[in-house]
KEKE-3310 file (N, C-alpha, C; in steps of 0.2 Angstrom, whole numbers, plus 5000, padded with zeros to 4 digits):
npx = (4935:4943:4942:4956:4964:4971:4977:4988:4996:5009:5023:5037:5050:5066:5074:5084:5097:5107:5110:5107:5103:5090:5086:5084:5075:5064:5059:5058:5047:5039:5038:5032:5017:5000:4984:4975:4977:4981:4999:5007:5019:5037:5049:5065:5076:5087:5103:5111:5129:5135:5151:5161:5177:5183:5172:5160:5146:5133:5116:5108:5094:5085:5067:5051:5035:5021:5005:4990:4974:4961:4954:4949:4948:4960:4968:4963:4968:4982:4984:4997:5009:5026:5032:5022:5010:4994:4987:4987:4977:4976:4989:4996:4994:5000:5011:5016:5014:5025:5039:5038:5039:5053:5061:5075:5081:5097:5106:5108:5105:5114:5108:5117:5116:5107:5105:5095:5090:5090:5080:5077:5068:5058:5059:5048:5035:5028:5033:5031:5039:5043:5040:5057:5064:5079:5091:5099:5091:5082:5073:5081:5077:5072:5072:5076:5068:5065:5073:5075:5085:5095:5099:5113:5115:5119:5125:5134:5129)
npy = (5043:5026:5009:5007:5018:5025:5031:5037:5040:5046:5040:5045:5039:5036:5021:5008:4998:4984:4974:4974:4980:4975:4972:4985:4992:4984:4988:5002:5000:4993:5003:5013:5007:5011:5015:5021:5018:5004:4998:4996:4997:5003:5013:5015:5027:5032:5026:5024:5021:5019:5021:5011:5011:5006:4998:4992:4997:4998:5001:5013:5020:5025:5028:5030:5027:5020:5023:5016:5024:5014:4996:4991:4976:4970:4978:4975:4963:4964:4968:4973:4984:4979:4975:4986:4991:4993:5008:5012:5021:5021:5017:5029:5038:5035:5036:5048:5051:5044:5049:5063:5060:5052:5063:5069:5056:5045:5048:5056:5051:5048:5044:5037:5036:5043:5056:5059:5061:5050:5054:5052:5057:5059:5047:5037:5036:5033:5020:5013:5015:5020:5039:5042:5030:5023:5022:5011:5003:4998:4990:4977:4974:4988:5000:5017:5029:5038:5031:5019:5012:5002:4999:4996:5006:5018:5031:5040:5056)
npz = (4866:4865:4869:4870:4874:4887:4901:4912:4927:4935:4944:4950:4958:4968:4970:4983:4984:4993:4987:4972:4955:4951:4962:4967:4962:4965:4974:4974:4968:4977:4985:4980:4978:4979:4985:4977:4964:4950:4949:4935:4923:4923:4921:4919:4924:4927:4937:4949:4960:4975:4982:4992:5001:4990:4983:4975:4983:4983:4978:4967:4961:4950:4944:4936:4936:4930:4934:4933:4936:4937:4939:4951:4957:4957:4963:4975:4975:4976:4991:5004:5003:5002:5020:5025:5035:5042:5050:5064:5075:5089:5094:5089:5095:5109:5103:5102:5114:5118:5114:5119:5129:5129:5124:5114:5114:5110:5096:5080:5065:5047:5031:5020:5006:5003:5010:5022:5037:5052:5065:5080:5090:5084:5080:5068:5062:5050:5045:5056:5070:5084:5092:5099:5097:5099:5086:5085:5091:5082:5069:5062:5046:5042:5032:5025:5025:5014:5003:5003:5007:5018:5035:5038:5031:5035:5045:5060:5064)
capx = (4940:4941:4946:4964:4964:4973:4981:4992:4997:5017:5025:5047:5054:5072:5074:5091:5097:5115:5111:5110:5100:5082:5080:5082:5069:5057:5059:5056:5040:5036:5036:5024:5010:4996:4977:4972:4976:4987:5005:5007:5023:5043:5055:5072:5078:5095:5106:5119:5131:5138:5155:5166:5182:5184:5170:5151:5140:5125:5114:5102:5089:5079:5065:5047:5030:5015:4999:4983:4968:4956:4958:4950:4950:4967:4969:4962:4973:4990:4988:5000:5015:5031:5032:5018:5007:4990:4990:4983:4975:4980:4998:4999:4993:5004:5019:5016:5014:5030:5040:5036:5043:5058:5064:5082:5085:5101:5108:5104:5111:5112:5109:5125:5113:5104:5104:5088:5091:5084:5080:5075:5067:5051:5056:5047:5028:5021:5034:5030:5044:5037:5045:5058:5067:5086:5094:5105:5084:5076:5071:5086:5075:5071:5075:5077:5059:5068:5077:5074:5094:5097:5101:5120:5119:5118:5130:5128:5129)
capy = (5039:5021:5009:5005:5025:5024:5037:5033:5046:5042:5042:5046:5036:5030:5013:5007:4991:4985:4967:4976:4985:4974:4973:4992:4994:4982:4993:5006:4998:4991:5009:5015:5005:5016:5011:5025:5013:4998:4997:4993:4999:5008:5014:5015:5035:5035:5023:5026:5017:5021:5017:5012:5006:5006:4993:4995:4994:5000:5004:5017:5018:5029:5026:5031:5022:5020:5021:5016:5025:5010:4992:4990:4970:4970:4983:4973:4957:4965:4966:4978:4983:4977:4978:4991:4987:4994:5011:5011:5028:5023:5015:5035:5043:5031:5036:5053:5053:5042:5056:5068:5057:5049:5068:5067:5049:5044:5052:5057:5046:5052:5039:5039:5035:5051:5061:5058:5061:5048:5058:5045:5060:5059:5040:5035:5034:5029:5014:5010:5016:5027:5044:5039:5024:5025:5021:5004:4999:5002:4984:4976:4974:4998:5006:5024:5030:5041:5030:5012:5010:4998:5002:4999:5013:5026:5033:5046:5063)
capz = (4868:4863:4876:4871:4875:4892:4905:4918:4933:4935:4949:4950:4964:4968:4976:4984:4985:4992:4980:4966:4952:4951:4971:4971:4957:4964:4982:4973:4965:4983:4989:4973:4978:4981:4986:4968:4957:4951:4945:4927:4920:4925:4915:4923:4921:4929:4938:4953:4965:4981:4982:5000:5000:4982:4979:4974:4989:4984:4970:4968:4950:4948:4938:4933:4938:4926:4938:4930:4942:4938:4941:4960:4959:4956:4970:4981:4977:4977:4996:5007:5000:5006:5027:5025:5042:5044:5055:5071:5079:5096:5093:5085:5102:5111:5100:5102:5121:5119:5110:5123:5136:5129:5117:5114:5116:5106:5092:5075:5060:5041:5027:5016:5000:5000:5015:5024:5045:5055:5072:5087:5094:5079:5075:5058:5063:5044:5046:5064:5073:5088:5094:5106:5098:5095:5079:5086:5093:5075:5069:5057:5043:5043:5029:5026:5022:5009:4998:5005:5010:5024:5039:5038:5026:5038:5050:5065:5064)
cpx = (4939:4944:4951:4965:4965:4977:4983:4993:5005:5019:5032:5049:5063:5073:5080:5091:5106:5116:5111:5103:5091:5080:5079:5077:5063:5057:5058:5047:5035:5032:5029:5017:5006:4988:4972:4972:4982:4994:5004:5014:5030:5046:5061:5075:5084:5097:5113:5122:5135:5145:5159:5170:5186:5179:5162:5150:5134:5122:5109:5097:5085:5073:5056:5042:5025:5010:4992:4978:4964:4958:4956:4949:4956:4972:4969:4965:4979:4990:4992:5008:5021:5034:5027:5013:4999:4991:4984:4984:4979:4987:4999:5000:4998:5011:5021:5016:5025:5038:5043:5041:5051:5063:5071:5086:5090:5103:5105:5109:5108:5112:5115:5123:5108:5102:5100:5091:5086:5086:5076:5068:5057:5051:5054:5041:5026:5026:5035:5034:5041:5044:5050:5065:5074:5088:5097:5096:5079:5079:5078:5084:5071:5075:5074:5070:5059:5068:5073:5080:5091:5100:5109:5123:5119:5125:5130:5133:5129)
cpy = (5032:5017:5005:5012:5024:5028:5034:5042:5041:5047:5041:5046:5034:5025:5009:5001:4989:4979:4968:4978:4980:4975:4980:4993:4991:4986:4997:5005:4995:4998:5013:5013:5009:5013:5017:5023:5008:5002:4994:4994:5001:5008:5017:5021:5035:5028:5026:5022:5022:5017:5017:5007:5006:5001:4996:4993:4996:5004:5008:5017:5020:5027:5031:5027:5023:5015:5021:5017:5020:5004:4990:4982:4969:4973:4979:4967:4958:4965:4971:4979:4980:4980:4986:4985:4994:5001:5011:5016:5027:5021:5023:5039:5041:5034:5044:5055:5051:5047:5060:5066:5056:5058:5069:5062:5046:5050:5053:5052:5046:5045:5041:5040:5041:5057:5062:5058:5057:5053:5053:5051:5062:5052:5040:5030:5031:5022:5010:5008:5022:5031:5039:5034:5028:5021:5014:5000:4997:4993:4982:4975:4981:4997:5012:5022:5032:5035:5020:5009:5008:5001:5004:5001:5020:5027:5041:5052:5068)
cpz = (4868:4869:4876:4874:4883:4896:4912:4923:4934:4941:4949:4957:4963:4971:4978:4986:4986:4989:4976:4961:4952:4958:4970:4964:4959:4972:4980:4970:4972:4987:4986:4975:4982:4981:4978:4965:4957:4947:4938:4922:4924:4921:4920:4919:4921:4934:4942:4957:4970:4980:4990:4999:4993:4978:4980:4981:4990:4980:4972:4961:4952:4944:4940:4935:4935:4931:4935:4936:4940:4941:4948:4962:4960:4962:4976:4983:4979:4985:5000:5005:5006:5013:5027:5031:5041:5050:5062:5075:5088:5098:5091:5093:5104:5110:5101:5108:5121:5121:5112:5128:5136:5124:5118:5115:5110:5101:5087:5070:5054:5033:5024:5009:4998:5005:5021:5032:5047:5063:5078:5092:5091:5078:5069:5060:5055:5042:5052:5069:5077:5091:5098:5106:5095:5090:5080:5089:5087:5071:5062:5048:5041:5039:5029:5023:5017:5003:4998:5005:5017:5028:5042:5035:5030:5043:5054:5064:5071)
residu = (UNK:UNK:UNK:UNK:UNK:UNK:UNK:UNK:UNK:UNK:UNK:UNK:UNK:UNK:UNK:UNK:UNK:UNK:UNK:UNK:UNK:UNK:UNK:UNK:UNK:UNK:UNK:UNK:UNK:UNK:UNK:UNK:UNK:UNK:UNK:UNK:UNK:UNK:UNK:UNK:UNK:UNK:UNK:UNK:UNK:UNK:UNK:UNK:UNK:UNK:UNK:UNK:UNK:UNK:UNK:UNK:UNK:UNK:UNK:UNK:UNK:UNK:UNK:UNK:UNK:UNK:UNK:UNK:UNK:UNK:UNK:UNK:UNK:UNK:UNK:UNK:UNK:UNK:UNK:UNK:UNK:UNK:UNK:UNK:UNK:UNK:UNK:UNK:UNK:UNK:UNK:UNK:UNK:UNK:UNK:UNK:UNK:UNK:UNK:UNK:UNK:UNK:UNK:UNK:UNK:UNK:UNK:UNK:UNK:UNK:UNK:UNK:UNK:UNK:UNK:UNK:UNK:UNK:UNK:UNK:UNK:UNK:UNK:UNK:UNK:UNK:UNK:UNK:UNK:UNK:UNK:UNK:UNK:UNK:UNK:UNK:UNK:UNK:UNK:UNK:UNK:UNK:UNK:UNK:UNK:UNK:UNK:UNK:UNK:UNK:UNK:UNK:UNK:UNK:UNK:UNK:UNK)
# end
């Protein structure tokens, strides 16, 4: 193998955006970043919109991610993807005691963009939302974990 000779690992994400079709491709490229290797390519598969009212409000775009496994300088400058936080073992205890205590707090509420239930009663531990919290307390900047729809794309269930 010569060393133009290159193999990627690809990864098929959708990314939503209610600005329009590059934010939801680079949220989808925010969410791709992986500590195995760098980003280096997307190809945009499909393209969709949510429509309310009669007017676009919200894109979705599919697309494809060319993951090169080598690269670990570059790994180590890109840094933590966007609103990615560091996990913290006893923040998890914490959230898991929480959980317990607070089970059933609020309702459930269903993205409109791709279905995804948020449940208050699990929260959304891998973006640092502990059991417990309800959906009207969930930080204004929380997207769906799913899709990466904004939070005034849901509605309760």
């Amino acid at each position: 193998m010569s060393s133009s000779d290159t193999v990627y690992e690809i990864k098929q994400l959708a990314g939503s955006s209610g600005i329009g079709v590059e934010e939801a491709v680079q949220n989808a490229i925010d969410r791709a970043r992986t500590p195995e290797g760098t980003l280096r390519w997307f190809e945009v598969v499909g393209a969709r919109g949510y429509i309310e009212k009669g007017k676009v409000s919200y894109w979705q775009v599919e697309v494809k991610i060319g993951i090169h496994p080598g690269a670990e300088e570059e790994k180590r400058d890109a840094g933590p993807a966007k609103g990615e936080k560091k996990p913290d073992p006893e923040k998890k205890e914490k959230s898991e005691e929480a959980g317990e205590a607070k089970a059933g707090n609020g309702g459930k509420y269903r993205c409109k963009v791709c279905g995804y239930i948020y449940d208050p009663s699990k929260g959304d531990t891998d973006n640092g939302v502990d059991p417990g919290t309800p959906f009207k307390d969930l930080p204004d900047d929380w997207k769906c974990p799913e899709c990466g729809a904004a939070k005034d794309m849901f509605e309760k269930v």
